[in-house]
C-alpha positions in Angstrom: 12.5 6.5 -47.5 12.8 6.3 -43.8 14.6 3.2 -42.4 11.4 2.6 -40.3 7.4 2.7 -40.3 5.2 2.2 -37.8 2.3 1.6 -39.8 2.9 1.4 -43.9 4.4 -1.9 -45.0 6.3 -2.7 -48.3 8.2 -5.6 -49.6 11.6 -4.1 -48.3 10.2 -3.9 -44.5 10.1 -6.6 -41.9 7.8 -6.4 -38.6 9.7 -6.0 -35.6 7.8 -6.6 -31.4 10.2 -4.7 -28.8 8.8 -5.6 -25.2 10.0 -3.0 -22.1 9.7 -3.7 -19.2 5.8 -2.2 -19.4 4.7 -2.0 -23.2 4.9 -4.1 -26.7 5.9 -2.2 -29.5 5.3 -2.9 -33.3 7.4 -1.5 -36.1 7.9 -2.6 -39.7 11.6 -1.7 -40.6 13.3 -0.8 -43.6 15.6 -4.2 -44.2 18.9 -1.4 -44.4 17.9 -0.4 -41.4 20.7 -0.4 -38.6 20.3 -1.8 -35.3 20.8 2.1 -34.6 17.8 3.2 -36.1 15.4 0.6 -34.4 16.9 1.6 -31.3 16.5 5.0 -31.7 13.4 4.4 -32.5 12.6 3.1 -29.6 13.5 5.6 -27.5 11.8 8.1 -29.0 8.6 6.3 -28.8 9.3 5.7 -25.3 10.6 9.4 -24.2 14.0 8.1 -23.5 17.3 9.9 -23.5 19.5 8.3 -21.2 20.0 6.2 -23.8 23.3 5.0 -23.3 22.3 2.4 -20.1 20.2 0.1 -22.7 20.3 -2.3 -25.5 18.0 -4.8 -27.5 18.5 -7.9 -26.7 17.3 -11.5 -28.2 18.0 -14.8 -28.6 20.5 -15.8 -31.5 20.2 -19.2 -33.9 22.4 -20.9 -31.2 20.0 -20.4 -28.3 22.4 -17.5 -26.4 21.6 -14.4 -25.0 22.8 -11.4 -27.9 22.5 -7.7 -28.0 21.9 -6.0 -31.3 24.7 -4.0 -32.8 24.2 -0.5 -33.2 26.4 0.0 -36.8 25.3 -3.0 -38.1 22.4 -4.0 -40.3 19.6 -5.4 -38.1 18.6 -8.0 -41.2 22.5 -9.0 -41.1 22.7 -10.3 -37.1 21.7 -13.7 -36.0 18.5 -12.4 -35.4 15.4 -15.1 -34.8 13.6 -16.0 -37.7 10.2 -14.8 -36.4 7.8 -12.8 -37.6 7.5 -10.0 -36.2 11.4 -10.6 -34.8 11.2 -9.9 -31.4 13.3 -7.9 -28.9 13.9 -7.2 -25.5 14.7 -3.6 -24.8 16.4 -3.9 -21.6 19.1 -1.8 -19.4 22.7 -3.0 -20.6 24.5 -1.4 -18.3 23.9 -0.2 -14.2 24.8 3.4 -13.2 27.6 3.9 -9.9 25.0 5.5 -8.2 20.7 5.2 -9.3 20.7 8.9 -7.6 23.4 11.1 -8.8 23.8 9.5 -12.3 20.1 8.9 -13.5 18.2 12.1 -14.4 14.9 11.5 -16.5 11.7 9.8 -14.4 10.8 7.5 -17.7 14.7 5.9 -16.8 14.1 5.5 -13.1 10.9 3.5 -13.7 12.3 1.2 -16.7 15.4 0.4 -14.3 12.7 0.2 -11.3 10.7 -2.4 -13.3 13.6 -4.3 -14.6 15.5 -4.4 -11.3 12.4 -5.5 -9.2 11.2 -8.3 -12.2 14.8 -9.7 -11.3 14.3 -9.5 -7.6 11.0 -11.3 -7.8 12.0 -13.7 -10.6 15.4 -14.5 -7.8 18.0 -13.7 -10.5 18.9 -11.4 -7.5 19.3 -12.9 -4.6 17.3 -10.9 -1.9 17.2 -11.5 2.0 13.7 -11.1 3.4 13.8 -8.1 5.6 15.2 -6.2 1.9 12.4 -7.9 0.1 9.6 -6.7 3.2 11.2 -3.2 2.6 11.3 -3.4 -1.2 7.7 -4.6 -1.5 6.7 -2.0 0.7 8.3 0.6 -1.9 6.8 -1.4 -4.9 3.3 -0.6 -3.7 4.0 3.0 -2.7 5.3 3.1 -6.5 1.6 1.4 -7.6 -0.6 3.0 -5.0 0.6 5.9 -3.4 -1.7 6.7 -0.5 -4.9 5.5 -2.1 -6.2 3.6 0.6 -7.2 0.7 -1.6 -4.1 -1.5 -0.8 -4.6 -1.0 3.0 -8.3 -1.7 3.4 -9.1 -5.3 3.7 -6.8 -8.1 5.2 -6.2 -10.5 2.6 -5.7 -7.6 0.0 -2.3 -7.7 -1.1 -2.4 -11.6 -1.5 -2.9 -10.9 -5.3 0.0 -8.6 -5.6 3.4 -10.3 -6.5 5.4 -8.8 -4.1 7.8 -11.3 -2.7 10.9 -13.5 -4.0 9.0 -17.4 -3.8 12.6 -18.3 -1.8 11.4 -15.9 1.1 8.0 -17.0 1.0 9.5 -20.9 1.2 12.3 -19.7 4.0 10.0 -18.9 6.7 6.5 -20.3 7.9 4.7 -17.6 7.8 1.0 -17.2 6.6 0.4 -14.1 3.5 -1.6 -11.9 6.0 1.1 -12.4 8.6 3.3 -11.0 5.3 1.1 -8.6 4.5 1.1 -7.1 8.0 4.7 -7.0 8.0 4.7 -4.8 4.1 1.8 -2.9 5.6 3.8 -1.3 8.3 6.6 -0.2 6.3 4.5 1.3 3.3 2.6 3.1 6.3 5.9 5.2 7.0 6.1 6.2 2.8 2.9 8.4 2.9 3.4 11.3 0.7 5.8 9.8 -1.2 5.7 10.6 -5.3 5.2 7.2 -7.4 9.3 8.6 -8.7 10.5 8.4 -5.5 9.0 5.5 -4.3 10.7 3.9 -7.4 14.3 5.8 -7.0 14.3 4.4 -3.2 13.4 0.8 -4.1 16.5 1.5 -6.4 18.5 2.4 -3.5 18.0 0.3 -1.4 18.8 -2.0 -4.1 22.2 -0.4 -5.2 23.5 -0.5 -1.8 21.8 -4.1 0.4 21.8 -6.4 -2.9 25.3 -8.1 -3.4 23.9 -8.9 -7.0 22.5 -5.8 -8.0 23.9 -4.7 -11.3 26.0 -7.6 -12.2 26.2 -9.7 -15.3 27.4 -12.8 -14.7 29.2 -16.1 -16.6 30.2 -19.4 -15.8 34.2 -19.6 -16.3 36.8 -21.8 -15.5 41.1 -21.2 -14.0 44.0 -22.7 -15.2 43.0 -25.5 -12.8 39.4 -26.0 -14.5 37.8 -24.7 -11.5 34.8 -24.1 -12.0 34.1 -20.1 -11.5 31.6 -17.3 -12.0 32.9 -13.7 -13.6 30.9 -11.0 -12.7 30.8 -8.0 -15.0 29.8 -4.7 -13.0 29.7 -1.1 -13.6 32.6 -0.5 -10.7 34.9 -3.5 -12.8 35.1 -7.1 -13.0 34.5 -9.4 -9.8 35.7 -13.3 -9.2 33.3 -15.7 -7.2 33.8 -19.4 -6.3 31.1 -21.9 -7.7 29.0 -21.9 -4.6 28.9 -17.9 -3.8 28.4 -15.5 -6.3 27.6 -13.0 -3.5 30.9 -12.1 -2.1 33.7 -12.1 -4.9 37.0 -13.9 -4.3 38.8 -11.5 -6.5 38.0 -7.9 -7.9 39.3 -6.0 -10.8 37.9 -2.4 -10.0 38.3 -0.7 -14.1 40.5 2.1 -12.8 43.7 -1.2 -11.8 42.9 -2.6 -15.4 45.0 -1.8 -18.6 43.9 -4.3 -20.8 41.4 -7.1 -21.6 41.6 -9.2 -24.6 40.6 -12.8 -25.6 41.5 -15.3 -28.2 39.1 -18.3 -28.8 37.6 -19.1 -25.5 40.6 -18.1 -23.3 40.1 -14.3 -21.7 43.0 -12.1 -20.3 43.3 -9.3 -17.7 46.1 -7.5 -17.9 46.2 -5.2 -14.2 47.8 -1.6 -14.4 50.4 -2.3 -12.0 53.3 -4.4 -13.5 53.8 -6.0 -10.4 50.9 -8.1 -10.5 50.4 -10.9 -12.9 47.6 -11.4 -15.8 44.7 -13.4 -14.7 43.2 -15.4 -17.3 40.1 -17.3 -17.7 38.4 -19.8 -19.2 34.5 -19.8 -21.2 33.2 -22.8 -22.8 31.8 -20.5 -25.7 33.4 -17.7 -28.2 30.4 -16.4 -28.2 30.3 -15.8 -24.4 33.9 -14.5 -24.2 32.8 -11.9 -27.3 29.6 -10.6 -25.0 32.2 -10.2 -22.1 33.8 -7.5 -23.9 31.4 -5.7 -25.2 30.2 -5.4 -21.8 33.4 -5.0 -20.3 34.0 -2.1 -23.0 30.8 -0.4 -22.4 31.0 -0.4 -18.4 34.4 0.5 -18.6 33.9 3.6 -21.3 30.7 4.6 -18.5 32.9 4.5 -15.8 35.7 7.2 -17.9 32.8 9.1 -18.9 31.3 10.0 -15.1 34.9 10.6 -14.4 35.1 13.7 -16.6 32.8 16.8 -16.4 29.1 16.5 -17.8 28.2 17.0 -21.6 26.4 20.0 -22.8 23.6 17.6 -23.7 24.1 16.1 -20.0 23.6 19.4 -18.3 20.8 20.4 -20.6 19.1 17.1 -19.3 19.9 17.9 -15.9 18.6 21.2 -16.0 15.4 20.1 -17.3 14.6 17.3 -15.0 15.2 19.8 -12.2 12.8 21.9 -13.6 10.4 19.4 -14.0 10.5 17.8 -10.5 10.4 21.5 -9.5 7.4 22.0 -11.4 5.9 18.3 -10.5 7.2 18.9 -6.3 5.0 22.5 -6.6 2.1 20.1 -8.0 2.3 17.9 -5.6 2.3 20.5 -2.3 -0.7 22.3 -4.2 -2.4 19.0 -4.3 -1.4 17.7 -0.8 -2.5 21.3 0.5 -5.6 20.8 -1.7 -6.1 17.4 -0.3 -5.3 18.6 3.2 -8.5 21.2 3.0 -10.3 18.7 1.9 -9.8 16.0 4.3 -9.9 19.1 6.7 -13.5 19.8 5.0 -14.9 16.2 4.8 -14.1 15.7 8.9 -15.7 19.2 9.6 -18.9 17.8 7.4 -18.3 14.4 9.0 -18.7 16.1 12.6 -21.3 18.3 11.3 -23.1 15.2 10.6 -22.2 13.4 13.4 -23.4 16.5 15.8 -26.8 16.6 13.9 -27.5 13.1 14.4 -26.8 13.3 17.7 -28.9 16.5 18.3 -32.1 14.4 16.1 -30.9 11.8 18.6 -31.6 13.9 21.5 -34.6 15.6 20.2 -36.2 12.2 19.4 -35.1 11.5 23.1 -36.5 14.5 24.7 -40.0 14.0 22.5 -40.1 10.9 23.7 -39.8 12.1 27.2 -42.1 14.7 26.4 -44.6 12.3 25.2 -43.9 9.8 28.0 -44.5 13.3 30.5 -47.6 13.7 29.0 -48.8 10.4 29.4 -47.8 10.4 32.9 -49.5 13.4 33.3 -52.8 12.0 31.8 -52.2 8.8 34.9 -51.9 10.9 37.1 -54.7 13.7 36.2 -56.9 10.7 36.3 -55.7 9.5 39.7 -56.4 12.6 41.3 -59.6 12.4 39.7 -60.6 8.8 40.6 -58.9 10.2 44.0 -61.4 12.9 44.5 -64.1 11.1 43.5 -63.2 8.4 46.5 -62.3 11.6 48.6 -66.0 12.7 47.4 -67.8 9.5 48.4 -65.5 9.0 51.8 -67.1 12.2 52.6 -70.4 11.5 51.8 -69.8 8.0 53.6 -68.5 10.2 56.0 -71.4 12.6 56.9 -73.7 9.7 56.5 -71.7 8.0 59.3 -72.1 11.1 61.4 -75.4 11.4 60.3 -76.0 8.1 62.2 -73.9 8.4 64.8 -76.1 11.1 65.7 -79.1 9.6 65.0 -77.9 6.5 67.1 -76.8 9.2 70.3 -79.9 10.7 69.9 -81.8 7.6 70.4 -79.9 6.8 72.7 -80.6 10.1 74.8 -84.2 9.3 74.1 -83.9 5.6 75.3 -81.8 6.7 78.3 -84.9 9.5 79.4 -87.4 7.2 78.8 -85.6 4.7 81.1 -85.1 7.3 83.8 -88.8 8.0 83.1 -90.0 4.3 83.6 -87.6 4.2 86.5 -89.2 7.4 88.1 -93.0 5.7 87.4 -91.7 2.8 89.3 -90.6 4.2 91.9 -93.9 6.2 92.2 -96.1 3.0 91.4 -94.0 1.8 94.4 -94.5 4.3 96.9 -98.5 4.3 96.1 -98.3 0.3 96.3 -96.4 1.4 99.8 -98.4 3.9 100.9 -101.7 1.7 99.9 -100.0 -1.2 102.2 -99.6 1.3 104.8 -103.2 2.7 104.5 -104.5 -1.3 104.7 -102.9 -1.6 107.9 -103.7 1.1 109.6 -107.2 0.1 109.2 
């Protein structure tokens, strides 16, 4: 019988949760099962085959932080006693260099998501500007160039996207924030969700002191109080107050040995010259984690030192085949998307241009009709004006009419005046003459 089961129970199984960094999964395992075989299984579910950078980890009877043994029964660790047990399946170790080292996409984002969940949680100490540049990476990662993160102001208020220290450090309101992650996720545009993620680990890797690094309280010779910091380049030294700039470095390449005995820890350098720096934990346990992770960065760092496995180069020749593939993909669809946005402001225009030419024929019928009615006004003002034009005329030769009626009187008063006058004048000669004719006599 298989050592697992995802879905058939029995008496010898026990259910297992593993949480990444972006799923729960549920297994019932065989209670032989090795901590190899769950992990394994794991990775298979997930698609993972850089398997080598990650571990389960969990929290032992004692309350510390433990990873599960590959060679060793799971049933026979200081697992919890939970049902299902649960696990953390987390990265263990930190590549040299996120882009050279790392080759499968599924490995980019679990170290993406892990990396940015300690950023935001400030296990990682992150200065603001990094944190603006990050965040503007995280939602390149989430949203490409969907245009649903830039619409509204206000809209990335729900997204956790900065370290709370940051927030705290400055007065500034979340829209003056968002304005600030807006303009650099503006210069990301066509940028893959992969790459988004494989910057943000960049930029990581090289600005971020604590990116990478495991690190434990210790103590000197003098008892003062220290913190070891366990990297994939060696082991670093850092006062109590500063675990960003180490006081003393062990690169793994300048170390011969490292061994411990109960809780006090020895490095033994390379060059015989130098003396053996020892330290001090407060637990066994913590000095036994401490190797293994000083074993396991230290066999990484011979193993990129030598020339790649067949299985490597395999790996290496697939994922280049498949961002080939995916970058063709993605040119077809941004040439795609080009002709269409090409398409959409042709029609949008076309639109536009037909609105404004029913704009301007509503205009030019309402002109029309507005001519028309003028037309009408004035059609009926010449009318009413020849009709006044008609009587003015009339009134007109009626005038004249009496005009001449009133000369012609006239001419007939002025005759019959000159006709009186001439009487008179005769009446008066006859009364002369008559006067004349008495005397005479």
């Amino acid at each position: 019988m298989a050592p697992f089961s995802k879905k058939n129970k029995s008496k010898k199984s026990f259910p297992v949760k593993v949480t990444t960094m972006d799923a729960e999964l549920e297994f019932h395992v065989e209670w032989k099962a090795t901590g190899r075989d769950l992990f394994d299984l794991v990775c298979r579910t997930i698609g993972l085959r850089e398997m080598w950078y990650f571990g389960l980890q969990f929290i032992d009877s004692k309350g510390y932080v433990a990873w599960l043994k590959m060679e060793k029964k799971v049933q026979h660790q200081d697992i919890p006693k939970e049902s299902p047990v649960p696990f953390l399946f987390l990265a263990k170790f930190f590549p040299e260099d996120v882009e050279e080292e790392l080759v499968q996409e599924v490995t980019w984002h679990l170290f993406f998501l892990q990396v940015k969940e300690s950023i935001l949680s400030m296990d990682i100490y992150c200065p603001a500007e990094a944190s603006v540049l990050l965040a503007s990476y995280s939602m390149q990662a989430k949203y490409g160039d969907s245009e649903e993160a830039t619409g509204k102001p206000g809209d990335l208020q729900s997204e956790n996207l900065l370290p709370q220290r940051v927030i705290d450090q400055y007065q500034m309101t979340p829209e003056m924030w968002e304005e600030k992650i807006k303009v650099w996720y503006g210069d990301h545009r066509n940028m893959s969700r992969e790459e988004a993620e494989l910057e943000y680990l960049k930029v990581a890797q090289d600005r971020l002191e604590m990116y990478g690094a495991n690190y434990f309280p210790i103590s000197n010779k003098k008892e003062s109080e220290l913190w070891l910091g366990v990297t994939a380049l060696g082991l670093n030294i850092y006062e109590k107050e500063n675990r960003l700039l180490p006081k003393i470095t062990f690169p793994w390449s300048e170390i011969k040995n490292i061994s411990f005995s109960d809780k006090k820890f020895t490095i033994k350098p390379i060059e015989k010259s130098s003396p053996d720096f020892i330290f001090y934990s407060s637990k066994l346990r913590t000095n036994k984690l401490i190797l293994e992770l000083c074993i396991g960065n230290h066999d990484l760092f011979m193993r990129r030192r030598k020339p790649d496995s067949m299985e490597i180069q395999q790996m290496k020749v697939q994922a280049r085949e498949e961002r080939t593939r995916k970058q063709i993909e993605r040119e077809k669809f941004a040439k795609m998307k080009q002709m269409y946005e090409i398409s959409f402001r042709e029609k949008e225009e076309l639109h536009r241009r037909l609105l404004q030419v029913a704009d301007e024929a509503r205009l030019a019928q309402d002109a029309l009709r507005q001519s028309e009615k003028t037309i009408e006004l004035l059609a009926e003002k010449a009318k009413v004006a020849e009709e006044e034009a008609l009587l003015l005329t009339q009134k007109a030769a009626e005038a004249e009419m009496e005009m001449q009626r009133i000369r012609i009187s006239a001419i007939k008063t002025e005759e019959e005046k000159m006709l009186m006058e001439q009487k008179a004048r005769e009446a008066e000669m006859i009364a002369r003459q008559m006067v004349e004719d008495s005397e005479r006599r």
